[in-house]
C-alpha positions as CSV (number, residue, x, y, z in Angstrom):
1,X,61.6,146.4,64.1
2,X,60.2,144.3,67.3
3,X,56.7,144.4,67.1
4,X,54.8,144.8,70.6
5,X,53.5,141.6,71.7
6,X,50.9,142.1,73.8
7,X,48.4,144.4,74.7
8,X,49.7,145.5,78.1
9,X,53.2,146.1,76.6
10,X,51.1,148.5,73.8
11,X,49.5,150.6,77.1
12,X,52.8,151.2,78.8
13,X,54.5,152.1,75.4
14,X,51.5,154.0,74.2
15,X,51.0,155.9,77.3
16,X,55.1,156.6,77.2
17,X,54.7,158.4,73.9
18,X,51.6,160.7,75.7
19,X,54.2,161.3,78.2
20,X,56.9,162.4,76.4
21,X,54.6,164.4,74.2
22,X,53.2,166.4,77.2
23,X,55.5,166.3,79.6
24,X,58.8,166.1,77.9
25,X,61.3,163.2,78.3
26,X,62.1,164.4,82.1
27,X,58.6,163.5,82.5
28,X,58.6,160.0,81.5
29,X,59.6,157.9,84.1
30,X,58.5,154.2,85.4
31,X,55.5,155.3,88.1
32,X,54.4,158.3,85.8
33,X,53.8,155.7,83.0
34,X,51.9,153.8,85.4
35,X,49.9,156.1,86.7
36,X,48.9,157.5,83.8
37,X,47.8,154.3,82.3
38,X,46.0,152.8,85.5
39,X,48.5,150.4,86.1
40,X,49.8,149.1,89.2
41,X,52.8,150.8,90.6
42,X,55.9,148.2,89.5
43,X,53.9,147.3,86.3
44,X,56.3,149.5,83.7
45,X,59.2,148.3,85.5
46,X,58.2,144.5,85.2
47,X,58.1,145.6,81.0
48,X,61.1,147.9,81.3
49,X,63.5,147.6,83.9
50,X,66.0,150.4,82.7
51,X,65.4,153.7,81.7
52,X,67.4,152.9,78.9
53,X,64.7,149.9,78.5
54,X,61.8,152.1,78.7
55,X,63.2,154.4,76.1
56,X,64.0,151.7,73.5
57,X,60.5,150.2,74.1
58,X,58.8,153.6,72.9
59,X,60.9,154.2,70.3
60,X,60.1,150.7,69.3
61,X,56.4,151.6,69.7
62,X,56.9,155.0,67.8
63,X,58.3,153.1,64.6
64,X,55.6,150.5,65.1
65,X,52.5,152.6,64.8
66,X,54.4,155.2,61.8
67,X,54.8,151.4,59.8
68,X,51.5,151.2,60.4
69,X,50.1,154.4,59.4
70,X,52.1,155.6,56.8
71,X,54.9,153.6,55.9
72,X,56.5,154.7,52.1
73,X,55.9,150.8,51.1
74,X,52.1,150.9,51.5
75,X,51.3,151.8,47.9
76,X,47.8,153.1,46.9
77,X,46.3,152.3,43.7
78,X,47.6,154.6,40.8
79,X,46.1,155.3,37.4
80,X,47.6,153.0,34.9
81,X,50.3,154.4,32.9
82,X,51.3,156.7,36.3
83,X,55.2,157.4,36.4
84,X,57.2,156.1,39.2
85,X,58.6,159.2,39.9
86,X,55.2,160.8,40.5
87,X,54.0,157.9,42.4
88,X,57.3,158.7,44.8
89,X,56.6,161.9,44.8
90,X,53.1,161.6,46.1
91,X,53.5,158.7,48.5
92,X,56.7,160.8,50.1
93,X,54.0,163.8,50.2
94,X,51.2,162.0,52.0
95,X,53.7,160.3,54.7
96,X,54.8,163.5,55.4
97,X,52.1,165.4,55.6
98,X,50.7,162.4,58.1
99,X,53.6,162.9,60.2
100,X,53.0,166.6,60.4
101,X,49.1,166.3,61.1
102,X,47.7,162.9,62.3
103,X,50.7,161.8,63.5
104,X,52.1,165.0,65.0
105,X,52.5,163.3,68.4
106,X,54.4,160.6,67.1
107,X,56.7,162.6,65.3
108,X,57.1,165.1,68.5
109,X,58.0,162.2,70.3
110,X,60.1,161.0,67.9
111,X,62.5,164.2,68.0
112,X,62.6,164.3,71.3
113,X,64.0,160.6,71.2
114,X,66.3,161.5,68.5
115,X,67.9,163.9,70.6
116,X,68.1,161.8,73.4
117,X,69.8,159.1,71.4
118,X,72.9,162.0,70.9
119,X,73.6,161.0,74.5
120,X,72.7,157.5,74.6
121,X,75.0,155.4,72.3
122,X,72.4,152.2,72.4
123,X,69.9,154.4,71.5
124,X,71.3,156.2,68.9
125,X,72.0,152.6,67.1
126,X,68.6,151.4,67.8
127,X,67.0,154.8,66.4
128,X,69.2,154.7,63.4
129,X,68.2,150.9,62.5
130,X,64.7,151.8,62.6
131,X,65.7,154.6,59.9
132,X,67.4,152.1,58.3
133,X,64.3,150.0,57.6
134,X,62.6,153.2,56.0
135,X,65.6,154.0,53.7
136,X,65.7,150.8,52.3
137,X,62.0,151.0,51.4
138,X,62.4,154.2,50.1
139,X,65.7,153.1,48.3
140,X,63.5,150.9,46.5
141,X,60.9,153.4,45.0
142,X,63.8,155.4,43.8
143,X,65.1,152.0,41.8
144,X,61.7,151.6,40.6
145,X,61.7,155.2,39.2
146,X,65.1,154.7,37.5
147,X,67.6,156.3,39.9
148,X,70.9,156.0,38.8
149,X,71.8,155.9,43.0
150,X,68.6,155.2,44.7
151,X,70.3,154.5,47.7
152,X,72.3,158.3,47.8
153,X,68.7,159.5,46.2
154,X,66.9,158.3,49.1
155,X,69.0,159.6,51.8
156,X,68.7,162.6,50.2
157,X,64.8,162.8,50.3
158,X,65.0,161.9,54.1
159,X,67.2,164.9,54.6
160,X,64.6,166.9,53.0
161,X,61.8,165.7,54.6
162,X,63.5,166.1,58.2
163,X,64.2,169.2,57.4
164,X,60.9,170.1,56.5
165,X,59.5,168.3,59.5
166,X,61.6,170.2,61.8
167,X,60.7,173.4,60.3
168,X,56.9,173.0,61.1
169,X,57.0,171.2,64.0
170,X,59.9,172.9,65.9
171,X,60.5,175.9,63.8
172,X,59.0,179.1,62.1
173,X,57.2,177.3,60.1
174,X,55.1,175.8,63.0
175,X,52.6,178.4,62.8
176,X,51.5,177.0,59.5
177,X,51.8,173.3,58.4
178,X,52.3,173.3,54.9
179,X,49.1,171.5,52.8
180,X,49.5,168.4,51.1
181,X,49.3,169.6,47.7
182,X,52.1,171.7,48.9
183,X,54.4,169.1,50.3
184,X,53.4,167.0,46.9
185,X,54.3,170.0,45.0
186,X,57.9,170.4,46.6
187,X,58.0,166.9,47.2
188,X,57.8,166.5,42.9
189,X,60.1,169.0,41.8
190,X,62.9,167.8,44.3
191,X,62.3,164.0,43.2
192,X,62.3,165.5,39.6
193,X,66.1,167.3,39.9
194,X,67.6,164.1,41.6
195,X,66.3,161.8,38.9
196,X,67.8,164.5,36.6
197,X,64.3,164.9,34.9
198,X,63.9,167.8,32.6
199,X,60.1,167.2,31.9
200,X,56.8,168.8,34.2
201,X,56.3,167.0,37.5
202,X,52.9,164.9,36.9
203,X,50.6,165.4,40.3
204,X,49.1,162.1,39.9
205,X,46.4,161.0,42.0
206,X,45.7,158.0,44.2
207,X,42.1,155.8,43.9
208,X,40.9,155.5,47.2
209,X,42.7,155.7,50.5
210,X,46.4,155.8,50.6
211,X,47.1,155.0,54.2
212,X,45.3,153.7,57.0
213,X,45.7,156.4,59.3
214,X,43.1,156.8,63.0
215,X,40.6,159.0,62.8
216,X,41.9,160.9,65.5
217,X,45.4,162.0,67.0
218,X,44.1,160.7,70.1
219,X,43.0,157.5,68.2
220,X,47.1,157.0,67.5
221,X,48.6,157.5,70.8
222,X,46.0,157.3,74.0
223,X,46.1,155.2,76.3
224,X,44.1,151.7,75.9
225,X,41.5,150.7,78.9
226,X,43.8,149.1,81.4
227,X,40.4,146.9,82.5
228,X,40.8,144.1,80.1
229,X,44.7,143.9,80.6
């Protein structure tokens, strides 16, 4: 993942994902972007000079600030003796539940990308590289928790937890997110069947905080002051 390099570059991008959240992906265009972030008119085209530029750039930004916030590798501090399976469980449970709460703009914008990527072969390889980077991490948690195929296993969590996402962002279910301890819950028993456990899920606990999520959803995505750019 490319990492944004400078603080104007994290406006445009940042203000892109406010854009496409709001307005949709026919809204995000090179003058909206700057005028919404207090640019100069040219500014988003001197960062991006495609549309196909701009998009990968957001996307970029998109993975960027979910690595940041709640990436499955960030591991809080468990209780000594805590199964890896339940430490799964509950990291998978918290970065979901992020993505459906704090981070609901992100993921919004996210989607719509994804579906945009259908039609847009470079995007579709650039959005499924970034996807590739959190599979492996979570291909690695399954290992630790004595998956047989952690690489199969972790796909198959993903699935799950797109699913789910879909559902309460775009579905029926958007009327009521689901809770953490519910997502942990559901998040426990399906990690338990693909481990091929036969024992009681154990809803261990974190000490302390277990992501560095903003305060805010506006913290996450809105625009920076464009005065010390």
């Amino acid at each position: 993942m490319r990492a944004t390099k400078s603080p104007r570059a994290a406006l445009i991008t940042d203000t892109a994902i406010k854009l496409v959240v709001e307005r949709g992906l026919r809204g995000l265009t090179h003058r909206a972007v700057d005028e919404a972030a207090g640019l100069p008119l040219g500014s988003t085209s001197n960062f991006a000079r495609t549309r196909a530029a701009l998009l990968a750039g957001t996307l970029n930004r998109i993975a960027e600030l979910e690595a940041e916030a709640y990436h499955l590798s960030d591991r809080p501090a468990f209780p000594p003796g805590t199964p890896p399976a339940s430490q799964l469980a509950l990291l998978a449970s918290l970065g979901l539940h992020a993505a459906l709460t704090v981070g609901r703009p992100l993921t919004l914008a996210r989607v719509e990308l994804a579906l945009e990527a259908n039609r847009r072969p470079e995007l579709r390889k650039l959005y499924d590289s970034l996807g590739g980077e959190f599979a492996y991490a979570a291909a690695g948690l399954f290992a630790a928790a004595g998956s047989i195929e952690p690489t199969a296993d972790a796909q198959r969590l993903i699935r799950w937890a797109e699913g789910v996402t879909f559902h309460a962002l775009a579905g029926p279910g958007s009327k009521k997110i689901p809770s953490a301890s519910e997502l942990h819950h559901d998040a426990g028993v399906y990690i338990s069947a693909l481990l091929g456990s036969n024992g009681p899920h154990d809803p261990a606990e974190p000490q302390g905080e277990a992501f560095s999520q903003p305060s805010s959803t506006n913290d996450m995505y809105a625009p920076k002051d464009s005065s010390n750019l």
